[in-house]
mmCIF file of the N, C-alpha and C atoms, coordinates in Angstrom:
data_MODEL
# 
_entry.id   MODEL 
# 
loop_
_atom_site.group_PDB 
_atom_site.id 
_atom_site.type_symbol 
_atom_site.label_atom_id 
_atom_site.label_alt_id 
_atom_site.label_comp_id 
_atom_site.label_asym_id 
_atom_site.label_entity_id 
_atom_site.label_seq_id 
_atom_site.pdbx_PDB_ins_code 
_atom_site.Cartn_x 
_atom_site.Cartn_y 
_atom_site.Cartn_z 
_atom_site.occupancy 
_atom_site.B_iso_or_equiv 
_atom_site.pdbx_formal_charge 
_atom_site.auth_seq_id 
_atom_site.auth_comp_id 
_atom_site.auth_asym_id 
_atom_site.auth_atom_id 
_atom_site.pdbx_PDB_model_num 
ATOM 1   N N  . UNK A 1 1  ? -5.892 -32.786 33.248  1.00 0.00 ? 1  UNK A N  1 
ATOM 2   C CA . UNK A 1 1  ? -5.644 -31.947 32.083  1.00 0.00 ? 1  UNK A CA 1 
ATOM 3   C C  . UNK A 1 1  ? -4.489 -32.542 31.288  1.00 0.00 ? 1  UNK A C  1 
ATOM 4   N N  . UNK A 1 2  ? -5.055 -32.717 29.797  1.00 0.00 ? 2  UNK A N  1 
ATOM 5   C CA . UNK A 1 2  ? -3.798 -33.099 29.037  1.00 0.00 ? 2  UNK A CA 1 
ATOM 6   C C  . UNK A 1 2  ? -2.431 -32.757 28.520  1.00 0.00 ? 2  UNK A C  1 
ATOM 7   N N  . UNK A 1 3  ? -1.457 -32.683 28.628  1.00 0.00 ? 3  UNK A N  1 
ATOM 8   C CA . UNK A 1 3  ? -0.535 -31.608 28.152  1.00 0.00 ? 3  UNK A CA 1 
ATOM 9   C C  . UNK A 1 3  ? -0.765 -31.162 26.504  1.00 0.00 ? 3  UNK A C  1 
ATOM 10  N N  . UNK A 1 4  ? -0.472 -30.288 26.104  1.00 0.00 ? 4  UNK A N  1 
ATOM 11  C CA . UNK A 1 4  ? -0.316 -29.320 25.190  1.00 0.00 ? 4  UNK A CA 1 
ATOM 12  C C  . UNK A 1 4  ? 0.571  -29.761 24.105  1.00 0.00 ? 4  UNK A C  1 
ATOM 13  N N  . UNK A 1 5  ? -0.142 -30.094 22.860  1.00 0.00 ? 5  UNK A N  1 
ATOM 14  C CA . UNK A 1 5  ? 0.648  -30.840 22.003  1.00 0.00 ? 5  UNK A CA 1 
ATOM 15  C C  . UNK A 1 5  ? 0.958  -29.660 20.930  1.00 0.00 ? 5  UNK A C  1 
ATOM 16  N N  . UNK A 1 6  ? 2.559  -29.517 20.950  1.00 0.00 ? 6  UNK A N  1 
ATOM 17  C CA . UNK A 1 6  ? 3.149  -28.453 20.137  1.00 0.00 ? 6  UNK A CA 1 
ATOM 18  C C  . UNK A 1 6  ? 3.339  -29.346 18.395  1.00 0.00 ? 6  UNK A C  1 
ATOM 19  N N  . UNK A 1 7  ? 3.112  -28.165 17.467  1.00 0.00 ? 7  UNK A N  1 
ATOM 20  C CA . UNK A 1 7  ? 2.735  -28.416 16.216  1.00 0.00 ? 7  UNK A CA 1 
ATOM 21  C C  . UNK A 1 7  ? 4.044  -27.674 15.683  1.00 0.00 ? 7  UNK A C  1 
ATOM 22  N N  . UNK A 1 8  ? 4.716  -28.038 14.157  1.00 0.00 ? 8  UNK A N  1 
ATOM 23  C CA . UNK A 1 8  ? 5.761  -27.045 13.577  1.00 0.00 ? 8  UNK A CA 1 
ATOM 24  C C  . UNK A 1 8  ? 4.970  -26.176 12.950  1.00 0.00 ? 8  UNK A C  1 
ATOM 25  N N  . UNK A 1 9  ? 3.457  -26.116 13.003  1.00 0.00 ? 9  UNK A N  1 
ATOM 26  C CA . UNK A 1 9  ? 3.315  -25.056 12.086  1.00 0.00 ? 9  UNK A CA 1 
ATOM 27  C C  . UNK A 1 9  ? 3.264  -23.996 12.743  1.00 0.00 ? 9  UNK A C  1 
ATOM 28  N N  . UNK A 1 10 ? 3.611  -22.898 12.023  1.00 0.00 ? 10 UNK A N  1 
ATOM 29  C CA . UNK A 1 10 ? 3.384  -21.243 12.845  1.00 0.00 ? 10 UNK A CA 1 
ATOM 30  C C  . UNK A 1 10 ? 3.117  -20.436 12.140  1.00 0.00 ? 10 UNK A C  1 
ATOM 31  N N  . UNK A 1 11 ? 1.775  -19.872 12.671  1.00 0.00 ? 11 UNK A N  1 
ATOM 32  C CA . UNK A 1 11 ? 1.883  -18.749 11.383  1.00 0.00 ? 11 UNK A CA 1 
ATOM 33  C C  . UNK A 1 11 ? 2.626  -18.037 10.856  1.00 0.00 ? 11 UNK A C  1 
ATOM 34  N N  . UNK A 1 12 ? 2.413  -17.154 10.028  1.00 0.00 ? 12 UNK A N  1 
ATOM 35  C CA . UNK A 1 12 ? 3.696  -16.334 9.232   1.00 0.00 ? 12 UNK A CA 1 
ATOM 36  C C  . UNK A 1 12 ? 3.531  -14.606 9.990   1.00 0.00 ? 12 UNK A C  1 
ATOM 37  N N  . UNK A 1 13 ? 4.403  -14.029 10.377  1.00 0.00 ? 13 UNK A N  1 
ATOM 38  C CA . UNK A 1 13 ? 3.786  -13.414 11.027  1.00 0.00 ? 13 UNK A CA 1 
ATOM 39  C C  . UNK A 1 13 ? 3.920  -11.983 9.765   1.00 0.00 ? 13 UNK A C  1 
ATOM 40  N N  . UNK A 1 14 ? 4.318  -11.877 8.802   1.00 0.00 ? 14 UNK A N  1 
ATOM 41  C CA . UNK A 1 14 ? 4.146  -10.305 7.693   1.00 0.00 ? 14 UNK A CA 1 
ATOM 42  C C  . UNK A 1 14 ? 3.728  -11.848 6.123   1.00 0.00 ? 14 UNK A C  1 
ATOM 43  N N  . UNK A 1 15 ? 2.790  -11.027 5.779   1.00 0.00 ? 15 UNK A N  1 
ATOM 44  C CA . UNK A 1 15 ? 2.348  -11.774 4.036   1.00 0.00 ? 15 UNK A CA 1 
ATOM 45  C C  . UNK A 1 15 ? 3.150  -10.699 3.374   1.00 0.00 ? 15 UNK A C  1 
ATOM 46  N N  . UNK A 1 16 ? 3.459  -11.573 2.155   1.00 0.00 ? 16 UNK A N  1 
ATOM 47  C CA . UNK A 1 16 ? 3.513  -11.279 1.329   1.00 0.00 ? 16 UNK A CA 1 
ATOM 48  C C  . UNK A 1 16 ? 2.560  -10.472 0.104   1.00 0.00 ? 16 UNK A C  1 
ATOM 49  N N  . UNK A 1 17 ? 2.308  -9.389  -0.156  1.00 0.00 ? 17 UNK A N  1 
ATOM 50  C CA . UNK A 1 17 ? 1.291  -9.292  -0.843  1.00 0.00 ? 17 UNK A CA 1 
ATOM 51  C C  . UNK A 1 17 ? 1.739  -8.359  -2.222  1.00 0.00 ? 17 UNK A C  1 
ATOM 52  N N  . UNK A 1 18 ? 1.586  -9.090  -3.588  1.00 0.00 ? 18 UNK A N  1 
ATOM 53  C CA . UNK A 1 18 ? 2.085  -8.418  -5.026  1.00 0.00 ? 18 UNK A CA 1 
ATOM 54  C C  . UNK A 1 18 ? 0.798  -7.221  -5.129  1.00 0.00 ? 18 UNK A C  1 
ATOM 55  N N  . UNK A 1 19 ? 1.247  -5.902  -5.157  1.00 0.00 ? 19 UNK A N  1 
ATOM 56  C CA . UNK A 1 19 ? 0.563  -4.896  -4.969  1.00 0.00 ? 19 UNK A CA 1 
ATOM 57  C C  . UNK A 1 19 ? 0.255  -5.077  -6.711  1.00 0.00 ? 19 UNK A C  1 
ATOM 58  N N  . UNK A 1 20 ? 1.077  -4.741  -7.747  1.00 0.00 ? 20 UNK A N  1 
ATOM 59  C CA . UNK A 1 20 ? 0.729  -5.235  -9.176  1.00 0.00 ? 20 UNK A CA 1 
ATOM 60  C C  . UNK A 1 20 ? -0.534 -6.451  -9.049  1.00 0.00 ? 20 UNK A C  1 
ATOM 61  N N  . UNK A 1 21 ? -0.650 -7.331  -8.155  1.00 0.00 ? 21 UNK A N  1 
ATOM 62  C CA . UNK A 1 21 ? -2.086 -8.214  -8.579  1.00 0.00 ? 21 UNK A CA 1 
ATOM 63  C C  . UNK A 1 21 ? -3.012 -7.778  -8.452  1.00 0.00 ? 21 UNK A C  1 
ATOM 64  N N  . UNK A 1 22 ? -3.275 -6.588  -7.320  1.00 0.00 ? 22 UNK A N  1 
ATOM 65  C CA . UNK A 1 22 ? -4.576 -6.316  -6.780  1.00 0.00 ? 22 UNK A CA 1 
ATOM 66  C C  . UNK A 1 22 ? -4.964 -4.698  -7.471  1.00 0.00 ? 22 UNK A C  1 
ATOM 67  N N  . UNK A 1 23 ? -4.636 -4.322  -8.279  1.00 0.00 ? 23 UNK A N  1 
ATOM 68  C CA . UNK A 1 23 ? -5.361 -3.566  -9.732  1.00 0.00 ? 23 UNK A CA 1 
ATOM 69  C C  . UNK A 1 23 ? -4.790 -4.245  -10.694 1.00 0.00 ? 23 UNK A C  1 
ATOM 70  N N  . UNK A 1 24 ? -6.181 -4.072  -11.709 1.00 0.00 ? 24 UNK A N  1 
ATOM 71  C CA . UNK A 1 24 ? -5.953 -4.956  -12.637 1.00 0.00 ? 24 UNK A CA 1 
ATOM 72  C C  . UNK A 1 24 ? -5.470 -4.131  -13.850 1.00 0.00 ? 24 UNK A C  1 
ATOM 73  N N  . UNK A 1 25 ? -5.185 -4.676  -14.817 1.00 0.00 ? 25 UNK A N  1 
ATOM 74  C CA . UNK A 1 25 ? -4.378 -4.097  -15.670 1.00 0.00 ? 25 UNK A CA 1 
ATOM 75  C C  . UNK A 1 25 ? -5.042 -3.029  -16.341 1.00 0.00 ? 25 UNK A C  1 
ATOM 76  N N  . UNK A 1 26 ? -5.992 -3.221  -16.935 1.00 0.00 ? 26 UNK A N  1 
ATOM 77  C CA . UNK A 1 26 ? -7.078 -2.202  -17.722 1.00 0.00 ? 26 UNK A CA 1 
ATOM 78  C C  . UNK A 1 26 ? -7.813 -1.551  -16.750 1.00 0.00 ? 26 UNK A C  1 
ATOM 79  N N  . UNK A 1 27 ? -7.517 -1.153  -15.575 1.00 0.00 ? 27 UNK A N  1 
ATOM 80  C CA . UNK A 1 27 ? -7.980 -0.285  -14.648 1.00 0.00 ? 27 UNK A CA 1 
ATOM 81  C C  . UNK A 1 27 ? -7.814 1.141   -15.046 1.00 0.00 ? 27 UNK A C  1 
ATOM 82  N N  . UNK A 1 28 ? -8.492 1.916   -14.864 1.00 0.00 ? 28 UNK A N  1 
ATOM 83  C CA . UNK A 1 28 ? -8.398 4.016   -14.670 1.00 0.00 ? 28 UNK A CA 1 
ATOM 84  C C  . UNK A 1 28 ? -7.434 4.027   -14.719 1.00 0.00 ? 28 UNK A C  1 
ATOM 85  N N  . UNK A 1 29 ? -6.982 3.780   -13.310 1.00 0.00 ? 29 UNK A N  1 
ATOM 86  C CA . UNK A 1 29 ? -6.044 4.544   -12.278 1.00 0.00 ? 29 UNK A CA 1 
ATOM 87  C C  . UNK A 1 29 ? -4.866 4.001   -12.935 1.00 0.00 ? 29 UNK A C  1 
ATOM 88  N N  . UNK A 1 30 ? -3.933 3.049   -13.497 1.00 0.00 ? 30 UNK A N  1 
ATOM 89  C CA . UNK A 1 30 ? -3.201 2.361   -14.810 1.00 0.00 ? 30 UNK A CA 1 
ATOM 90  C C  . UNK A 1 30 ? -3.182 3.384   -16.141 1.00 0.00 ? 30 UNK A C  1 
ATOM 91  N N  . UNK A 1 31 ? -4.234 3.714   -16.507 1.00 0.00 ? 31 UNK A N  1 
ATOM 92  C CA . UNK A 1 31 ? -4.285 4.186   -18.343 1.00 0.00 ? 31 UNK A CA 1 
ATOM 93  C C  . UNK A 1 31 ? -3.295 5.755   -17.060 1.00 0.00 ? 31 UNK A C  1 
ATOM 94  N N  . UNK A 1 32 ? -4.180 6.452   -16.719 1.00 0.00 ? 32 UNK A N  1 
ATOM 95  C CA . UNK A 1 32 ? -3.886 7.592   -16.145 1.00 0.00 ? 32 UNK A CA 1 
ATOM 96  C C  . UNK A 1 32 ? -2.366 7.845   -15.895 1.00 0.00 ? 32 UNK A C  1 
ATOM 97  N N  . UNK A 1 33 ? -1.916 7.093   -15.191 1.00 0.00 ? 33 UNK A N  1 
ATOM 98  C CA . UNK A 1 33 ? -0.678 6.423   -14.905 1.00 0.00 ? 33 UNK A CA 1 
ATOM 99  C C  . UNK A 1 33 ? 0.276  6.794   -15.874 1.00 0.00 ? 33 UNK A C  1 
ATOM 100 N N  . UNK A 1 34 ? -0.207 6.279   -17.047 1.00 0.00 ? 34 UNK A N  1 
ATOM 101 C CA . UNK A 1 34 ? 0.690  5.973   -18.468 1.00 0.00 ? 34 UNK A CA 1 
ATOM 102 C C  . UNK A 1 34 ? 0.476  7.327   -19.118 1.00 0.00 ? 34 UNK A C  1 
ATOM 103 N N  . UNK A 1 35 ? -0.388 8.097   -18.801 1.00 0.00 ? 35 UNK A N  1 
ATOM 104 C CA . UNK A 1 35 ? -0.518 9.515   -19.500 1.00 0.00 ? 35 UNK A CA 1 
ATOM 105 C C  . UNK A 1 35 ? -0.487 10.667  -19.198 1.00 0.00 ? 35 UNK A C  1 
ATOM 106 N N  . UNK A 1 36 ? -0.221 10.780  -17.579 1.00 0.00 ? 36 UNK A N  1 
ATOM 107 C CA . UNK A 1 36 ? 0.487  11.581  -17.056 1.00 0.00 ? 36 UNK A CA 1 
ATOM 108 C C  . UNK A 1 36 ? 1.754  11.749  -16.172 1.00 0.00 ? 36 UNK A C  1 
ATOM 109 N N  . UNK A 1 37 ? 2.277  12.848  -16.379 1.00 0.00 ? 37 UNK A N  1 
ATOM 110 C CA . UNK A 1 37 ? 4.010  12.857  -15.935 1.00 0.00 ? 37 UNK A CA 1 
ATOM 111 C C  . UNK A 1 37 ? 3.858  13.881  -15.179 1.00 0.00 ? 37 UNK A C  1 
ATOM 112 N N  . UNK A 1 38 ? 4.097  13.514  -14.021 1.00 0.00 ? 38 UNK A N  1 
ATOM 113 C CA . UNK A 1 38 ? 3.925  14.241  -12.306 1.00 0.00 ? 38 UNK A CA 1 
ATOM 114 C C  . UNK A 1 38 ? 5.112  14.744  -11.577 1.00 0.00 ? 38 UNK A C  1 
ATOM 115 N N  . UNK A 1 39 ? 6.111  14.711  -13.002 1.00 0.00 ? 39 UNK A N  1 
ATOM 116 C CA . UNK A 1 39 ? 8.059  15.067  -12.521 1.00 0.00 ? 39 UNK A CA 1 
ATOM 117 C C  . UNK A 1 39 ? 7.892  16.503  -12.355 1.00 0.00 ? 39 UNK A C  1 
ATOM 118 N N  . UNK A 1 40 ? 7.261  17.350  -13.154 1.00 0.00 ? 40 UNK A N  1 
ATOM 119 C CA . UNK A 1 40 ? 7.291  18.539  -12.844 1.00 0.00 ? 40 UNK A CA 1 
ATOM 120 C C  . UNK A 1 40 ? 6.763  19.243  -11.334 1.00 0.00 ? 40 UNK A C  1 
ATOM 121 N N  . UNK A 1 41 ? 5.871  18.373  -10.753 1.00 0.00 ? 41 UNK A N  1 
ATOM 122 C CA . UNK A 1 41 ? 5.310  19.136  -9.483  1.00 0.00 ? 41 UNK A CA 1 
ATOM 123 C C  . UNK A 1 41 ? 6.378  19.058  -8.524  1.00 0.00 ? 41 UNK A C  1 
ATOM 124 N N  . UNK A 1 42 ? 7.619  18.872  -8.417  1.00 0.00 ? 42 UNK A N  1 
ATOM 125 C CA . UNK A 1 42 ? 8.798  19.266  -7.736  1.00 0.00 ? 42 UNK A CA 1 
ATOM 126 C C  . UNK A 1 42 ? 8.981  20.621  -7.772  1.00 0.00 ? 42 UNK A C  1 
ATOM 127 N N  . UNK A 1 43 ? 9.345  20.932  -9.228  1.00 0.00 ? 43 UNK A N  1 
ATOM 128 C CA . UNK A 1 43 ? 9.815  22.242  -9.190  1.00 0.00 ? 43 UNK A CA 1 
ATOM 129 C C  . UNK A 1 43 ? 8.980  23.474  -9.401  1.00 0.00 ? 43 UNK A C  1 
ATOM 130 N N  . UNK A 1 44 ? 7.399  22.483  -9.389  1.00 0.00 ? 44 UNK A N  1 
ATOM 131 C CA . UNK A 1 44 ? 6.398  24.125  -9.043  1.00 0.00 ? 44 UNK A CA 1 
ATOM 132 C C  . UNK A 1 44 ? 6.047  24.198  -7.724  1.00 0.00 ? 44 UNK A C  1 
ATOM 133 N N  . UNK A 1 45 ? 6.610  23.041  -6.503  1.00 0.00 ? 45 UNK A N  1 
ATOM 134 C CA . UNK A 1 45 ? 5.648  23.627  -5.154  1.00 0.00 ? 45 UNK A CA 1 
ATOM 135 C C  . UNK A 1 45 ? 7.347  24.032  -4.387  1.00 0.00 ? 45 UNK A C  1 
ATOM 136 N N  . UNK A 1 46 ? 8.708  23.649  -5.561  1.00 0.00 ? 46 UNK A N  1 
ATOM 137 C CA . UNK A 1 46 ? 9.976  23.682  -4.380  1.00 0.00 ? 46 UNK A CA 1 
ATOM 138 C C  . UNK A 1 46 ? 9.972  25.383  -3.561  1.00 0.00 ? 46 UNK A C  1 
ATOM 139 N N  . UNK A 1 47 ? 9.354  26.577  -4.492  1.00 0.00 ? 47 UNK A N  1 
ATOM 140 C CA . UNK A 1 47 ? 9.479  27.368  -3.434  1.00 0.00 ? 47 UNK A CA 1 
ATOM 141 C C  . UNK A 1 47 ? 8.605  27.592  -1.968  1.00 0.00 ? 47 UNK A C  1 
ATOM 142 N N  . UNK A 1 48 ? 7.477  26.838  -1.731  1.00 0.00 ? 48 UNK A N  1 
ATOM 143 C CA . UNK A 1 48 ? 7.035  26.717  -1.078  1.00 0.00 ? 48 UNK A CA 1 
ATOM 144 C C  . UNK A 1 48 ? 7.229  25.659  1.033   1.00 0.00 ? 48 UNK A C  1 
ATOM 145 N N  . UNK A 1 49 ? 8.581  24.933  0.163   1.00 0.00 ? 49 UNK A N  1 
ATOM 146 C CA . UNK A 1 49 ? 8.851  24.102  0.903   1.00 0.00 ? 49 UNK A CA 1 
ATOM 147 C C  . UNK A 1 49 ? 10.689 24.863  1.468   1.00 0.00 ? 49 UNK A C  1 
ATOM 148 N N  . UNK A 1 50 ? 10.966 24.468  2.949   1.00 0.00 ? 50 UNK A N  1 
ATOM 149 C CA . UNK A 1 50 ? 12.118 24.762  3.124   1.00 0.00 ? 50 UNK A CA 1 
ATOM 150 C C  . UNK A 1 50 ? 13.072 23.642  3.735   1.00 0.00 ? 50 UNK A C  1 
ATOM 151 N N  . UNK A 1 51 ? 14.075 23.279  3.288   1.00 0.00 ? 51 UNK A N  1 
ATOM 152 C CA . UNK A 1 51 ? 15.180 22.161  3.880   1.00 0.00 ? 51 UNK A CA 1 
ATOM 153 C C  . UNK A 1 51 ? 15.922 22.326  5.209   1.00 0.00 ? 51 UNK A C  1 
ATOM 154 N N  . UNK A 1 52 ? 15.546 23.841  5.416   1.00 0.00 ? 52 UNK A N  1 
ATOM 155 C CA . UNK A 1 52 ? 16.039 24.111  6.884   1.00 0.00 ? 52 UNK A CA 1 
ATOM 156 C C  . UNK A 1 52 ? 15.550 24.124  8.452   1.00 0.00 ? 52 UNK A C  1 
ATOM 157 N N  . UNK A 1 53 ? 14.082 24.656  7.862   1.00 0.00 ? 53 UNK A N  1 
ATOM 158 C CA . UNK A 1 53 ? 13.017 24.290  8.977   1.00 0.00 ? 53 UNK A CA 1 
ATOM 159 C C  . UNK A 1 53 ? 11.743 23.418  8.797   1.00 0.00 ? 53 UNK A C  1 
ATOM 160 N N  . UNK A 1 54 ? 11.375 22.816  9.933   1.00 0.00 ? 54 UNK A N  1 
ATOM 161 C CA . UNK A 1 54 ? 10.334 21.828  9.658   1.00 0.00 ? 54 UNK A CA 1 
ATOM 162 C C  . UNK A 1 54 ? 10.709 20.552  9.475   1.00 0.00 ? 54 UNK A C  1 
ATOM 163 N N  . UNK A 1 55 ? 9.413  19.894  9.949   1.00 0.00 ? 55 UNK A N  1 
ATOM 164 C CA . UNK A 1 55 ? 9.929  18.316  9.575   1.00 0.00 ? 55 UNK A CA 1 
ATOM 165 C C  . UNK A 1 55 ? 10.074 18.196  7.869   1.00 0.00 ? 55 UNK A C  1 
ATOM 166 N N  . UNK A 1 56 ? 10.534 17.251  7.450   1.00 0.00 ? 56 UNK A N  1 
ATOM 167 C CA . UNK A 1 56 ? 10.637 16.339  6.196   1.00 0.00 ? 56 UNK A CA 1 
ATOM 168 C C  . UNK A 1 56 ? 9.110  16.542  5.601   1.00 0.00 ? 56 UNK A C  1 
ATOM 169 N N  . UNK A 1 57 ? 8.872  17.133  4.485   1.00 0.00 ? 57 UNK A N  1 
ATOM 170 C CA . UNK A 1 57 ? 7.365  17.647  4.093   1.00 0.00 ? 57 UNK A CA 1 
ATOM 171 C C  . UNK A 1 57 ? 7.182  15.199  3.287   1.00 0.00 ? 57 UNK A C  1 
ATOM 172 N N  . UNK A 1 58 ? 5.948  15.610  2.717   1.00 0.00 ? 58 UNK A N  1 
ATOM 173 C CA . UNK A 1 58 ? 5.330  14.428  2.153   1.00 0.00 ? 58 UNK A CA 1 
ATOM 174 C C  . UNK A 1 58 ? 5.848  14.700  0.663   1.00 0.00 ? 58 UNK A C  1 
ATOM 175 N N  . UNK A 1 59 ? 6.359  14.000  -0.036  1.00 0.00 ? 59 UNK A N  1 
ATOM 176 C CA . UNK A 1 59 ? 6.487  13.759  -1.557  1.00 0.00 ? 59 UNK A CA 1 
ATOM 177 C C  . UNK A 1 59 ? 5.358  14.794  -2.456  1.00 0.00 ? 59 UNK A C  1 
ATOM 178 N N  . UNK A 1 60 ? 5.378  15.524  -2.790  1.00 0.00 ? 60 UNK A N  1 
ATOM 179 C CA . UNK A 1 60 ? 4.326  16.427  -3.493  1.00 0.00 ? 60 UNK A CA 1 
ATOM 180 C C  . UNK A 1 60 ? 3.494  15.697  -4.275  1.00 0.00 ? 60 UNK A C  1 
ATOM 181 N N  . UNK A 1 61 ? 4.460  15.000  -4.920  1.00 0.00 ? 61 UNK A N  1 
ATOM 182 C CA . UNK A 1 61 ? 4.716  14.165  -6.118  1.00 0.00 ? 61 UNK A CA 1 
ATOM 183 C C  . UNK A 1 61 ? 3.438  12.663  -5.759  1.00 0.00 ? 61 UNK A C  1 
ATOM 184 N N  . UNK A 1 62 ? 3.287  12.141  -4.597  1.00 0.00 ? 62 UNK A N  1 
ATOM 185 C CA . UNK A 1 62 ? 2.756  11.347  -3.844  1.00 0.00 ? 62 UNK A CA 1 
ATOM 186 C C  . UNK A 1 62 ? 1.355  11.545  -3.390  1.00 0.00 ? 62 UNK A C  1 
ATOM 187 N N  . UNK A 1 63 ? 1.012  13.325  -3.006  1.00 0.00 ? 63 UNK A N  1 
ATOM 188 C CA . UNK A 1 63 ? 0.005  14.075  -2.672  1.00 0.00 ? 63 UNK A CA 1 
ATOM 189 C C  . UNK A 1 63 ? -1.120 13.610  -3.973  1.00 0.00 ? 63 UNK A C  1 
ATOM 190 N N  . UNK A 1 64 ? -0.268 14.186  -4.981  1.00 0.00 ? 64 UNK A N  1 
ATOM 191 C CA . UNK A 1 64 ? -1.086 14.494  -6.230  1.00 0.00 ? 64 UNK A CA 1 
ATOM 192 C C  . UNK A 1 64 ? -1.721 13.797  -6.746  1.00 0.00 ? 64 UNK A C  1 
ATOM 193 N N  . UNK A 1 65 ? -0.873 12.112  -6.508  1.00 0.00 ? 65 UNK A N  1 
ATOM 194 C CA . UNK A 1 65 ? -1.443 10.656  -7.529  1.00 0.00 ? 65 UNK A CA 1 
ATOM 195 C C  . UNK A 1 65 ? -2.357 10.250  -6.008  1.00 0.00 ? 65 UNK A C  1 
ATOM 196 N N  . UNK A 1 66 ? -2.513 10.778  -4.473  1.00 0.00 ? 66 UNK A N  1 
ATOM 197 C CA . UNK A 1 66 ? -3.332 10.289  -3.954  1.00 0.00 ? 66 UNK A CA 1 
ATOM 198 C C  . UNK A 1 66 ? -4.483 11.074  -4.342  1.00 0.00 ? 66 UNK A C  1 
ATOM 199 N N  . UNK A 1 67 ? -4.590 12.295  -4.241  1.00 0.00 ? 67 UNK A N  1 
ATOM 200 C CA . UNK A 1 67 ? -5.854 13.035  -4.945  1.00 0.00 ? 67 UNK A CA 1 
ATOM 201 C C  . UNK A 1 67 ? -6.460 12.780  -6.073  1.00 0.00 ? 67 UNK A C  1 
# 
């Protein structure tokens, strides 16, 4: 058996990936983007949420643009 010939290459072990490349500019989900303002759903779900009990809720704000 031959010994094991070590190489400098190594993979990379995290890519890099530009989230801006992979939608394209004139996409929906972009125009939408630009024409709605999602600052207000803070202060219509804050009575619903409490800072004292419970884990750390999800971004409301985050919910909404995944729906």
């Amino acid at each position: 058996m031959r010994p094991r010939r070590w190489t400098s290459h190594q993979p990379k072990l995290f890519q890099h990936i530009d989230m801006e490349s992979l939608v394209p500019h004139n996409h929906i989900l972009r125009q939408i983007d630009r024409v709605l303002d999602f600052s207000a759903i803070h202060e219509w779900v804050a009575p619903l949420y409490s800072e004292r009990t419970g884990r750390p809720a999800v971004d409301p704000e985050l919910v909404m643009r995944i729906i």
